[in-house]
C-alpha positions as CSV (number, residue, x, y, z in Angstrom):
1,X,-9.1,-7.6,12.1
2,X,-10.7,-9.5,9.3
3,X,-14.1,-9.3,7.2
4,X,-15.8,-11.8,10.0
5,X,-14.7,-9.4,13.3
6,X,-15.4,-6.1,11.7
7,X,-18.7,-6.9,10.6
8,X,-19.3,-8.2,14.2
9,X,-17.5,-4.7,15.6
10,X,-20.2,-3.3,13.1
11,X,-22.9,-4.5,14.1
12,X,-21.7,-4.7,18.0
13,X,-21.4,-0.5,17.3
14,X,-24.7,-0.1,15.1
15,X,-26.7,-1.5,18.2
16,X,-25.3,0.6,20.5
17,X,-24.9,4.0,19.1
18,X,-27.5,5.3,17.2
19,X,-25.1,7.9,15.6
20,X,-23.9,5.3,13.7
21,X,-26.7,3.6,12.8
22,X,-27.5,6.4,11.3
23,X,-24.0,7.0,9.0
24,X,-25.0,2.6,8.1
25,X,-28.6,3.6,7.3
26,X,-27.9,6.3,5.2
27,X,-24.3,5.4,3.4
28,X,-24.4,1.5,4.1
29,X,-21.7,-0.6,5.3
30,X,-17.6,0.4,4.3
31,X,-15.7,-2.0,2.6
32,X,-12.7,-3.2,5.1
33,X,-9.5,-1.5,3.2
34,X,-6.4,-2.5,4.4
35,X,-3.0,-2.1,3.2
36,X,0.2,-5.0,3.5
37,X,2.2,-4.2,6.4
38,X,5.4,-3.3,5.6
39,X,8.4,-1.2,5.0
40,X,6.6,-0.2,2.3
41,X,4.0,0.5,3.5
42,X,5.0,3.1,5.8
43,X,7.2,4.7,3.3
44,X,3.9,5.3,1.2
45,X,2.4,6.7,4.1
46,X,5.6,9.0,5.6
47,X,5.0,10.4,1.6
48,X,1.1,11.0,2.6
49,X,2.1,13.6,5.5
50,X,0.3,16.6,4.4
51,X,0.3,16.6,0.4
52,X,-2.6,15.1,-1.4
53,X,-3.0,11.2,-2.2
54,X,-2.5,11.6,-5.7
55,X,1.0,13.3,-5.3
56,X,2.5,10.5,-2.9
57,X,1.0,7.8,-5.1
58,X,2.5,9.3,-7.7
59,X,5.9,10.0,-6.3
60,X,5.8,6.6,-4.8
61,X,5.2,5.1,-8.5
62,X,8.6,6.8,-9.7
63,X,10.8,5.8,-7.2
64,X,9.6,2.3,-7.2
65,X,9.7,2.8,-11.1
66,X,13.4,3.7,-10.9
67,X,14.3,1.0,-7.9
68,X,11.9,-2.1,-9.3
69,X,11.5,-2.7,-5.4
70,X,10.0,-0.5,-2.7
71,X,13.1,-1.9,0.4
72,X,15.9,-0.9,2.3
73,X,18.9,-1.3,0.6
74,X,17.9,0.4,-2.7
75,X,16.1,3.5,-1.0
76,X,19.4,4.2,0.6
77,X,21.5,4.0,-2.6
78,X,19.3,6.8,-4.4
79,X,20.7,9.9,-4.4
80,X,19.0,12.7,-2.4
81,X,18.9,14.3,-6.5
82,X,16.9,11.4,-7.3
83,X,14.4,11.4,-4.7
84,X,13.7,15.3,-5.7
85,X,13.3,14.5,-9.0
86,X,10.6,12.0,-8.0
87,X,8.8,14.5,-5.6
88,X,10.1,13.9,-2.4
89,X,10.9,16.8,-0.1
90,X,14.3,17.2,1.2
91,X,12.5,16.1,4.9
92,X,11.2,14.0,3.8
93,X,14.3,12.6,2.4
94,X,15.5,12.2,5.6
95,X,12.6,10.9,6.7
96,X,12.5,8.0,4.2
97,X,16.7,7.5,4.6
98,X,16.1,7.3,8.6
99,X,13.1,4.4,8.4
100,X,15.3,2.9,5.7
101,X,18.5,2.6,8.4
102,X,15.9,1.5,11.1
103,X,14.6,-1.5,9.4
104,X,18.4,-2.6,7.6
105,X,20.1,-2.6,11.1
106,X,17.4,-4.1,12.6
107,X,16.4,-1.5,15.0
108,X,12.9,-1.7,13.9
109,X,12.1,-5.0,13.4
110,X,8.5,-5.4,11.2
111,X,7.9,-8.7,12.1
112,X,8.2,-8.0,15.8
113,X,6.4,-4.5,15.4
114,X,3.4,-7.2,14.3
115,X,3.5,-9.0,17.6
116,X,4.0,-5.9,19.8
117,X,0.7,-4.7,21.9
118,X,-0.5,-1.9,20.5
119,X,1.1,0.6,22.9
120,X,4.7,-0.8,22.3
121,X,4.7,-1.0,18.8
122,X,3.4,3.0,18.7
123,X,6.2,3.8,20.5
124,X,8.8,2.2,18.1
125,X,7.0,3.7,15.3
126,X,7.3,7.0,17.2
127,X,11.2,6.8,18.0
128,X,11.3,7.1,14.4
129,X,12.7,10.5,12.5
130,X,9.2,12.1,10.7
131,X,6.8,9.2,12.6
132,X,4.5,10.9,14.2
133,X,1.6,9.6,16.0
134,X,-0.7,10.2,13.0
135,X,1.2,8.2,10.9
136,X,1.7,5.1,13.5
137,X,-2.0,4.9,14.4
138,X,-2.8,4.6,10.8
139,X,-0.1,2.0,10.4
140,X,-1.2,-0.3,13.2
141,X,-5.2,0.9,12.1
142,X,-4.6,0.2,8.2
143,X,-1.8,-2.2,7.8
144,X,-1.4,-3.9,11.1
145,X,-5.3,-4.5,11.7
146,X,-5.5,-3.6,15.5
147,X,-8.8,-3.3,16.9
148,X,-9.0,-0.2,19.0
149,X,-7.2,2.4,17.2
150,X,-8.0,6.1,17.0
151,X,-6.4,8.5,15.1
152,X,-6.9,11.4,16.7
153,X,-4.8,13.7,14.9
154,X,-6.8,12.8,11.2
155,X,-8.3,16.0,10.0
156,X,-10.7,13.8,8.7
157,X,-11.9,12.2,11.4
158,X,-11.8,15.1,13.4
159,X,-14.4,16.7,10.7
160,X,-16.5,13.5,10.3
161,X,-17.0,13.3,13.9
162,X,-18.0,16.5,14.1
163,X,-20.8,16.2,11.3
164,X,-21.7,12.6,12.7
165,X,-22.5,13.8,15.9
166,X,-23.9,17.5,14.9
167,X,-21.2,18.5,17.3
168,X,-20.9,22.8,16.8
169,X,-17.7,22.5,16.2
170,X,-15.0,20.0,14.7
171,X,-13.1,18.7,17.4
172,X,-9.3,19.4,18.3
173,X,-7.1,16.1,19.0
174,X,-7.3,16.6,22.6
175,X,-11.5,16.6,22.3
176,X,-11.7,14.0,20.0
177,X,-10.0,11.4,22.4
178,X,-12.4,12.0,24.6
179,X,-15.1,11.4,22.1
180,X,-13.7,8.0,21.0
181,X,-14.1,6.4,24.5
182,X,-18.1,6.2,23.5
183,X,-16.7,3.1,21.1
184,X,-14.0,1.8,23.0
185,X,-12.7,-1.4,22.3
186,X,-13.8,-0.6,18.5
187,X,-12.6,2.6,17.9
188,X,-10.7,1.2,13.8
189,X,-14.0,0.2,13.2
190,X,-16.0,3.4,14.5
191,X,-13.4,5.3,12.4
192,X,-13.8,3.4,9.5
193,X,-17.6,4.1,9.8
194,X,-17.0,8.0,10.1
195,X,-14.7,8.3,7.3
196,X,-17.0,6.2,5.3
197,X,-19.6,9.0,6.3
198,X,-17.5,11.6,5.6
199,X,-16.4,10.4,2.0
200,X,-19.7,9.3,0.6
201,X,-21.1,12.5,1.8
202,X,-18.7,14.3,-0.7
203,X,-19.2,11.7,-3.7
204,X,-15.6,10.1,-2.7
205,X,-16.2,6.6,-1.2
206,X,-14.4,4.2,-3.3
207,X,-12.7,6.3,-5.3
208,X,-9.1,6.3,-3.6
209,X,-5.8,5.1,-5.9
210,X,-3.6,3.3,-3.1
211,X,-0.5,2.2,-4.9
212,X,0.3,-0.8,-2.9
213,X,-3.0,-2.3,-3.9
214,X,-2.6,-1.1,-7.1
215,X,-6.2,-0.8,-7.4
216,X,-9.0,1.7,-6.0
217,X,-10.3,1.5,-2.4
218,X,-11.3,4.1,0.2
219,X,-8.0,4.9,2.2
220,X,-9.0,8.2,4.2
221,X,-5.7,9.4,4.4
222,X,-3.4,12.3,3.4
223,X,-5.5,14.1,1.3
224,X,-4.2,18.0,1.1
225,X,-5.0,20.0,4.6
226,X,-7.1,23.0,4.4
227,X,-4.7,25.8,5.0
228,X,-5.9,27.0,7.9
229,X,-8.5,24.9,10.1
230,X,-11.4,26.1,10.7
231,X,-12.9,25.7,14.4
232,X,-16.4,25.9,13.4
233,X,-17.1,24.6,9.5
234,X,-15.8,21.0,8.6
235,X,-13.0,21.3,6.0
236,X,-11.6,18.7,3.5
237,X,-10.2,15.2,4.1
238,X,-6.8,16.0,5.3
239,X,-4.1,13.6,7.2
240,X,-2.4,14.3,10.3
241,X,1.3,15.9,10.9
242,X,3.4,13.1,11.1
């Protein structure tokens, strides 16, 4: 996906469902974030899993800090002592050390991952120690660009769904899936128009630090969970499990 085919998937949706015509009317059109795909990139995003996007960026700034490259080799050689220091958990540790083996022996092989339909290469990501499918949809979504990716377990998504559609309560995984066949084969871009929604609703749009862009985008990812989720009251932007 690219500027020219998600404006068309914009405007293809906007025609069709007035539910988001409505979020476009009212909060305008979403820049289209993205992030490099990458080992990287899903070591960023494996530090995301349920702590807030300030915490990974910043634990993700002191190990590249310390290692002067985000790869393989160098991950491997830090001491599990080290990681805690920069604010990695000890699963996630393993985590991080398991994706790190993966890509070094070749196992997981990025480039291919790329060329792999979307099915296959979510099932390499999920063979993966601490991948869950939260964490590949958003990886083939975000960094990967595919088309027709939905992210069912996004807390997020779940909750701007739920106020998009005046639904009486926010969706479970299981509902939500259902729900995203109304915007089949544009379910990235439908997403990208709810969490859009749901952040300039709260005064957040634009306003995320991702630290491979070393900028500030809208990435609606990993912010903190609520601590218990509510069935009926949309809670806080919050990532997936894995």
């Amino acid at each position: 996906m690219d500027e020219r085919t998600f404006t068309a998937a914009v405007d293809e949706l906007i025609a069709r469902d007035p539910d988001l015509a409505r979020l476009v009317e009212q909060y305008g059109r979403p820049r289209l974030w993205t992030r490099p795909a990458g080992f990287a990139a899903l070591v960023l995003l494996i530090l995301e899993q349920q702590v807030s996007l300030a915490s990974a960026a910043a634990a993700y700034g002191r190990i590249v800090d310390r290692l002067g490259a985000m790869v393989p080799d160098r991950l491997l050689a830090t001491s599990p002592e080290q990681l805690r220091a920069d604010g990695v958990s000890r699963q996630k540790d393993r985590y991080l050390r398991a994706l790190s083996e993966a890509v070094r022996s070749g196992s997981l092989d990025l480039d291919l991952l790329a060329r792999q339909p979307d099915d296959q290469a979510r099932r390499a990501l999920l063979a993966l120690p601490g991948v869950g499918p939260w964490t590949a949809d958003v990886y083939l979504l975000a960094c990967l660009g595919r088309p027709d990716l939905w992210p069912v377990g996004d807390r997020a998504l779940q909750v701007a769904t739920a106020e998009a559609l005046e639904l009486d309560e926010v969706p479970d995984p299981t509902a939500l899936d259902g729900l995203g066949e109304r915007w089949r084969p544009l379910r990235s871009s439908a997403a990208r128009l709810l969490w859009h929604g749901y952040l300039s609703r709260r005064g957040r749009a634009d306003t995320t630090i991702d630290p491979l862009h070393s900028t500030v985008v809208a990435v609606p990812t990993a912010a903190r969970p609520p601590r218990r989720a509510s069935a009926t009251r949309p809670g806080r932007l919050a990532s997936g499990t894995g």
